[in-house]
C-alpha positions in Angstrom: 147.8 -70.8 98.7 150.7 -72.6 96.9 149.6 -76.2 95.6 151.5 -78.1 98.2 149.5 -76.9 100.8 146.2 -76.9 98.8 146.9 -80.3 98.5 147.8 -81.1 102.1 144.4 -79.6 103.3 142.1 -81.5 100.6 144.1 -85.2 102.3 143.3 -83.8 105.5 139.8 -82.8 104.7 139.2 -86.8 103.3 140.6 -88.0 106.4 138.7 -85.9 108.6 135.6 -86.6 105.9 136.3 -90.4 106.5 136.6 -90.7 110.2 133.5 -88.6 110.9 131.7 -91.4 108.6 133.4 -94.1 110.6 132.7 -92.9 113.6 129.7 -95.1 114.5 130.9 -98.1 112.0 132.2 -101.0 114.0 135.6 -101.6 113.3 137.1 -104.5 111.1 139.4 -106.7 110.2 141.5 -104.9 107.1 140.4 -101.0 108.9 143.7 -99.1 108.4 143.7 -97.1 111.4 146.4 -94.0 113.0 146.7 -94.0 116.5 148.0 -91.7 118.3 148.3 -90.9 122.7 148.1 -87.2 123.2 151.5 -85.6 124.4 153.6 -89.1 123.7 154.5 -89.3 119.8 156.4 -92.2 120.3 153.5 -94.1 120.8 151.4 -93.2 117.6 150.9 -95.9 115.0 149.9 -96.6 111.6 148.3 -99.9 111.7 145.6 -102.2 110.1 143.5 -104.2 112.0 144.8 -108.1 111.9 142.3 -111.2 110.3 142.0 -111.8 114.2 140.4 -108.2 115.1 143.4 -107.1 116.7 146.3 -104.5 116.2 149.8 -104.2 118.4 149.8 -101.4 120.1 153.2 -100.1 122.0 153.4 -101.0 125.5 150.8 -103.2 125.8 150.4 -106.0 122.9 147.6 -107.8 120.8 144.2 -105.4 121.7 141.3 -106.8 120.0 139.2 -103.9 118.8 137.4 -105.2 115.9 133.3 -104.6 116.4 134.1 -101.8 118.1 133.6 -98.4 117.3 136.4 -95.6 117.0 135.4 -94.2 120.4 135.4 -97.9 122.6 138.6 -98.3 121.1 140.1 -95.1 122.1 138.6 -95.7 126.0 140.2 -99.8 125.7 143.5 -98.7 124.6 143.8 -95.4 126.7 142.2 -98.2 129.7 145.1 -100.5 129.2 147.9 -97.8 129.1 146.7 -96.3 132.5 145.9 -99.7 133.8 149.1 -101.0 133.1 151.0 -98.2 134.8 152.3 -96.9 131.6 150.7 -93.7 131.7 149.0 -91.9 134.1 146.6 -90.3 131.6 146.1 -91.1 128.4 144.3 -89.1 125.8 144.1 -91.8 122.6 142.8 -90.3 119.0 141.5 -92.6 116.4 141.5 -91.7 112.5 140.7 -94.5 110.1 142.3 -93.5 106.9 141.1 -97.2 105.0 137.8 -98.3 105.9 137.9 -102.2 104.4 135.7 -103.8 106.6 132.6 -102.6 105.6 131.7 -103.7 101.7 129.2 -104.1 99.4 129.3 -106.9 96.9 128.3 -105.5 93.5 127.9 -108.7 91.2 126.6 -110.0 87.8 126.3 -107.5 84.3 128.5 -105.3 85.9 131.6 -103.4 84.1 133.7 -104.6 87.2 132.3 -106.7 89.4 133.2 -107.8 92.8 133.2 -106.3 96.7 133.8 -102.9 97.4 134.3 -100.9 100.6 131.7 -98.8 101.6 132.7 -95.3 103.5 129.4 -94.3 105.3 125.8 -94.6 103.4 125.5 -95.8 99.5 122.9 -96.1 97.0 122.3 -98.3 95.0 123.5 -96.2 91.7 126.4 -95.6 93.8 127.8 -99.0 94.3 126.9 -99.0 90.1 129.1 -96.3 89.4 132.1 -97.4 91.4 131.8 -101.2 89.8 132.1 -99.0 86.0 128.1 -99.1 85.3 126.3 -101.8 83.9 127.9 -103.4 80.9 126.7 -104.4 77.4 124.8 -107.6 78.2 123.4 -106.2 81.2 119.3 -105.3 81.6 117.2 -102.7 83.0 116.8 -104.2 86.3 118.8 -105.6 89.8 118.2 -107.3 92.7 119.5 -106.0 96.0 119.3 -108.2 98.6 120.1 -106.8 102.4 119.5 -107.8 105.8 118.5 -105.7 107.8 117.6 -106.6 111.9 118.3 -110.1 111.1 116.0 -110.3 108.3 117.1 -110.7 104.3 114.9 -109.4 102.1 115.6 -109.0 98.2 114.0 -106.6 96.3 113.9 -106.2 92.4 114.6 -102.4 90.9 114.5 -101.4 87.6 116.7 -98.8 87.0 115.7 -97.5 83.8 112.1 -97.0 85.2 113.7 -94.9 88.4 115.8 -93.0 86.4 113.3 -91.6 83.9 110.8 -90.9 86.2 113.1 -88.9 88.5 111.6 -91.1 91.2 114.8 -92.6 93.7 112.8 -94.3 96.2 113.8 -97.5 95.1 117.5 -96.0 95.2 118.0 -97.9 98.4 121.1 -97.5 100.6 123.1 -100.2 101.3 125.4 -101.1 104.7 127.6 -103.7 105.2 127.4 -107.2 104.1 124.3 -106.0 101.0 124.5 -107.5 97.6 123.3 -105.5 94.1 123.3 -108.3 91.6 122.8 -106.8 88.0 120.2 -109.1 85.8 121.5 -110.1 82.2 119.4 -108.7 79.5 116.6 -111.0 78.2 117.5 -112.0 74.9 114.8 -113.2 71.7 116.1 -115.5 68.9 115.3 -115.6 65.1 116.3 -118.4 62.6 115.5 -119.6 59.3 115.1 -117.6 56.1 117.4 -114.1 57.4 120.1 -112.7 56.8 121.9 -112.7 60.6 119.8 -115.8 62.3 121.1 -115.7 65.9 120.2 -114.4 69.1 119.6 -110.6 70.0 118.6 -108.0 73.0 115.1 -108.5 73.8 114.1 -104.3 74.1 110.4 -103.5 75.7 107.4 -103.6 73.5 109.4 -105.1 70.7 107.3 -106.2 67.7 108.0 -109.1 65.3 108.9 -106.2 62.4 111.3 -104.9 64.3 112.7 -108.5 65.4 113.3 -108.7 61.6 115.2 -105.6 61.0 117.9 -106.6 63.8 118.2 -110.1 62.7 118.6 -108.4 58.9 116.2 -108.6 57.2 114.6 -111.9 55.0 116.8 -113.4 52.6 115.5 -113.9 49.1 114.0 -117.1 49.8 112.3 -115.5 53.0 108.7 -114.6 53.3 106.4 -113.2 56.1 103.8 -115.4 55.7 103.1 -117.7 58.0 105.7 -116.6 60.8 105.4 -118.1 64.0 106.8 -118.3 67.6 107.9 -120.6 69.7 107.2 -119.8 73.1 107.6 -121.8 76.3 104.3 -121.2 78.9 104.9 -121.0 82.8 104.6 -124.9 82.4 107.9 -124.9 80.7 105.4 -126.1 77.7 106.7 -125.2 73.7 103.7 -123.6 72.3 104.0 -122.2 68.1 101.9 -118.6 68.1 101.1 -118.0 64.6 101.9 -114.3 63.9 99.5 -111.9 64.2 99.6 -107.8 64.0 100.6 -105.7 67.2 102.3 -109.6 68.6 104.8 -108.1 71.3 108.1 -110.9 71.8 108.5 -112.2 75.3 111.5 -112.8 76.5 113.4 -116.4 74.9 110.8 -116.4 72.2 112.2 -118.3 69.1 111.5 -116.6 65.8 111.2 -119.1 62.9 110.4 -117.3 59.0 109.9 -119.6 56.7 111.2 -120.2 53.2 108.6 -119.3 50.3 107.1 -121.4 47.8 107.2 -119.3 45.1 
């Protein structure tokens, strides 16, 4: 099989691959669609489907077809055509080729964020992996929120978790209209007597030592005596923690190392 043809039969595979999907999906405003009436190619059409819901068809004008699915609109059309004494029988095909109505909005830490169309069920790590995976600043968790028989729920996945474990429950697959917003990474900051005072990636289980060695290290005047922590309880309340051994940091705990006396 020369490549022409090898290449024809893959487009018509992802058509056929498409419309299958579509077949149950109500249609939308933005569904590219090709129409055609079985025995009269001058009526077949390569359309979108208008803001409004509707396309122009030949013959008979404006249909509205959006919320329907591929199969009422074939019977409305092929009903108007025979109903308007155009046709005595007519045998109307479907295909959507461009299925825009249907999106999920893939939002926050994200390489690319924004909507994307949806072409039949989608995970979770799907809809990641079309918006470019989750970028630099981004943590190990997201919130999907979806409605689903008229109730909106939001539930809170951490990815890293799922993906070590093997475990994809939590993968959940998304529809039309679903959110996946990616959380930013908590972050820990460190200032006074170190080399690189600023703010840094909070990672699970870190220790104060380790805080150190990513802020740099002590500077010549620094000592490790007498660190402490400023931390902020659930009552939004600054508390200083004097450092003690095995002290895990929370997330937007302030570092302070002090300057030694000697």
């Amino acid at each position: 099989m020369n490549r022409f043809y090898a290449s024809m039969l893959a487009l018509l595979l992802a058509l056929f691959t498409l419309s299958a999907m579509a077949a149950d999906v109500p249609l939308g405003a933005g569904d590219a669609l090709k129409i055609s009436v079985f025995g009269n190619p001058d009526l077949s059409l390569d359309t979108k489907i208008s803001e409004a819901g509707n396309i122009t068809f030949p013959l008979i004008g404006d249909v509205a077809i959006s919320g329907l699915s591929s199969a009422e609109a074939e019977k409305k059309i092929s009903g108007l055509l025979t109903g308007g004494g155009f046709l005595r029988k007519a045998e109307v095909n479907i295909m959507v080729t461009e299925l825009q109505s249907q999106q999920v909005s893939v939002l926050g830490q994200v390489i690319r964020p924004g909507r994307y169309p949806i072409n039949g069920a989608r995970s979770v790590t799907d809809m990641l992996a079309i918006a470019g995976g989750v970028g630099p600043e981004g943590g190990d968790t997201a919130t999907v929120v979806r409605t689903r028989d008229g109730q909106t729920n939001k539930q809170v996945i951490n990815l890293v978790e799922m993906i070590q474990s093997s475990d994809m429950h939590s993968n959940l697959d998304l529809m039309n209209g679903d959110m996946v917003y990616v959380d930013r990474a908590p972050k820990f900051y460190i200032y006074g007597e170190v080399q690189h005072p600023g703010g840094y990636r909070l990672e699970r289980n870190m220790s104060v030592t380790q805080a150190l060695s990513i802020g740099g290290g002590l500077t010549p005047r620094g000592t490790e005596r007498g660190l402490r922590i400023k931390r902020r309880d659930s009552s939004g309340t600054v508390q200083m923690i004097d450092v003690k051994s095995g002290i895990e940091l929370q997330p937007d705990d302030v570092v302070y190392v002090k300057e030694s006396l000697f």
